[in-house]
DRENTI-13469 format. One record per residue (C-alpha): x, y, z. Coordinates in steps of 0.001 Angstrom, whole numbers, plus 500000, padded with zeros to 6 digits. Layout:
<atoms>
XYZ...
</atoms>
This chain:
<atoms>
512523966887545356515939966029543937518060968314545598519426964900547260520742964136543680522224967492542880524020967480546381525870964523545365526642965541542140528217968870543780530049966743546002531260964317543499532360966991541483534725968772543864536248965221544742536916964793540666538200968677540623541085967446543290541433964466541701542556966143538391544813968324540583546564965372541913546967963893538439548050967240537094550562967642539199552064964058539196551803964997535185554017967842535516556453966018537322556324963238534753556725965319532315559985967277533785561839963852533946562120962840530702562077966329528857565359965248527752563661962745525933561541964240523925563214965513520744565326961863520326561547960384521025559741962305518201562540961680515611561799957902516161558495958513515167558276960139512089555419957436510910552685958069514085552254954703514735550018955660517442548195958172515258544233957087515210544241956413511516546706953324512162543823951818514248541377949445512957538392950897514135539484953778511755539760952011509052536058949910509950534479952886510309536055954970506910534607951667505411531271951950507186531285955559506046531971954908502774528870952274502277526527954772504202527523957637502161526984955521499158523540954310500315522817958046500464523710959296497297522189956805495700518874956933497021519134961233496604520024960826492874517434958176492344513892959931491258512074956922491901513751956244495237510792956372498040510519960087499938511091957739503299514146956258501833515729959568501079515318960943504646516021957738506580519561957352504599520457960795505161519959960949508676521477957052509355524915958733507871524534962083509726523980960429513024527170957861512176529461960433510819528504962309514313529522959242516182532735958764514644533594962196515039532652961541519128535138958006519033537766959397516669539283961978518159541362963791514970539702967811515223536117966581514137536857965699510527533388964892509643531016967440511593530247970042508210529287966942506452527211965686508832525911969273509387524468969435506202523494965797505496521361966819508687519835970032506546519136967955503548517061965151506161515531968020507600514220969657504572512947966256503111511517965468506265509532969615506565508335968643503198506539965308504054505425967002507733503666969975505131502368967631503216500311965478505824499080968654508138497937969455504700495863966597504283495241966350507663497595963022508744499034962400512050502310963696512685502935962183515732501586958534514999504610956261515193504742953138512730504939950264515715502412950213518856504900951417521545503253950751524745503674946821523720507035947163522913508787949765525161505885949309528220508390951971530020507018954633527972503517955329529358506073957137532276506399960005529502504286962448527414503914963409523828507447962508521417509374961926524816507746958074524043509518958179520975512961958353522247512878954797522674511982953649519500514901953377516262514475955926513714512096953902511290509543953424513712509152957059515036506417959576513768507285962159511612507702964909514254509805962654516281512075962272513301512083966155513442512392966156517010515465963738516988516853964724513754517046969045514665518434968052518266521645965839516926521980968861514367522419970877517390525234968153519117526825968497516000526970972080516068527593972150519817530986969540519031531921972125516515531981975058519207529011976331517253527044977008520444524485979780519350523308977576516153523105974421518683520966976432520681519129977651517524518609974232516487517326972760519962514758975612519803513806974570516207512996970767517767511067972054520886508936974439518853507488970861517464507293969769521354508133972118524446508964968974526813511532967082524312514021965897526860516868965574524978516922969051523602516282970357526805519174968959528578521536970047526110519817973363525393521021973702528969524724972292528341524934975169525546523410977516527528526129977052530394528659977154527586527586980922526838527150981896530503523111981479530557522992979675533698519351981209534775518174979484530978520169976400531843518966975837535094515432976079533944515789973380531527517457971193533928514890971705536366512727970697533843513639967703533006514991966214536383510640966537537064509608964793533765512327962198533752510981959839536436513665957095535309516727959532535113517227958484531661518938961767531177521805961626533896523358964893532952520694966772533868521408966053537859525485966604536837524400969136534951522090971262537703525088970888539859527331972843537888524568975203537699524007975646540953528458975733541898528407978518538810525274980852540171522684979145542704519908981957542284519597980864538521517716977912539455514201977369540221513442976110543271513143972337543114
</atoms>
């Protein structure tokens, strides 16, 4: 039903593969003229002028960091601060320190913080989800009607609705859901593939058809060589995802199927 897609992913791939050839080559060539150069360039620039801490997005977001991280401790070291004001501030500076780390490009500076900012969400959020199967409460009731704000989402099932709302307005499983799979990015940018794939499990126990972990279940998966997994998960999603929200699930079943065809399911 989509092999159309994959097809031209395949094919778009191999032109990109040449491409880089070309430019890898022309890059070599560069690079032999002005070897020469080199040593009298790099004693000019003993300051890194270019380095990305001289930019001003690095200083906006060290700023932004700064009042997030703030907004965080506060609220943890505050006993009367609200259970849903703990959680929410934790994971808004997790998922930011994540994004800088994905626009600053310096060796990940931030990823162990935001790795365990995540764990201290999560726990705070596996109390409150204890608490309310305890007393029998909805875990999956979001706090805004979504079908009159996002009518898009009666395409989708269970907490794949909930990928469209912000993180105030989803239930507390789709915090979960959300919350365990950009854990697993995190660990997945930190060449921590096992413990990403650990983690995307840990979000898909709450809901077996969570998109998002799925397709990059499957990007770790090809990582360690698990193509037959990967392709499975792909396969999933391309027949949930009616809108192909989730492009690299098409790019992604393409490598798949260039890697080891007979590890996907027939689509």
């Amino acid at each position: 039903r989509y092999q159309d897609e994959v097809n031209a992913a395949i094919e778009r791939k191999l032109k990109t593969s040449q491409h880089r050839e070309r430019q890898k080559s022309q890059q070599r060539q560069s690079d032999a003229r002005i070897k020469n150069g080199n040593a009298k360039t790099n004693s000019k620039t003993t300051n890194f002028p270019n380095s990305p801490q001289s930019t001003e997005l690095y200083q906006q977001m060290e700023t932004k960091i700064a009042q997030l991280r703030n907004i965080y401790q506060t609220s943890k070291s505050n006993p009367n601060a609200e259970t849903k004001e703990r959680y929410l501030s934790a994971i808004t500076l997790a998922d930011y320190l994540k994004h800088r780390d994905t626009v600053i490009h310096d060796g990940g500076t931030y990823q162990m913080e935001a790795i365990e900012v995540y764990h201290d969400a999560l726990n705070t959020l596996q109390s409150v989800w204890r608490e309310m199967i305890r007393d029998g409460q909805d875990t999956r009731q979001p706090t805004i009607d979504i079908e009159n704000i996002h009518p898009s989402t009666s395409n989708y099932q269970s907490l794949n609705r909930e990928l469209f709302l912000d993180n105030p307005s989803k239930s507390i499983e789709g915090l979960l859901c959300a919350t365990h799979t950009n854990l697993a990015k995190t660990y997945f940018l930190s060449n921590m593939f096992e413990r990403a794939v650990d983690s995307y499990d840990e979000c898909l126990a709450y809901d077996t058809s969570y998109m998002d972990a799925l397709t990059y279940r499957a990007q770790a998966y090809i990582i360690l060589g698990r193509y037959a997994e990967a392709g499975r998960d792909y396969s999933r999603v391309l027949e949930m995802d009616r809108d192909r929200i989730f492009v690299d699930a098409v790019t992604g079943l393409a490598k798949v199927l260039s890697a080891k065809e007979e590890d996907v399911i027939e689509g």
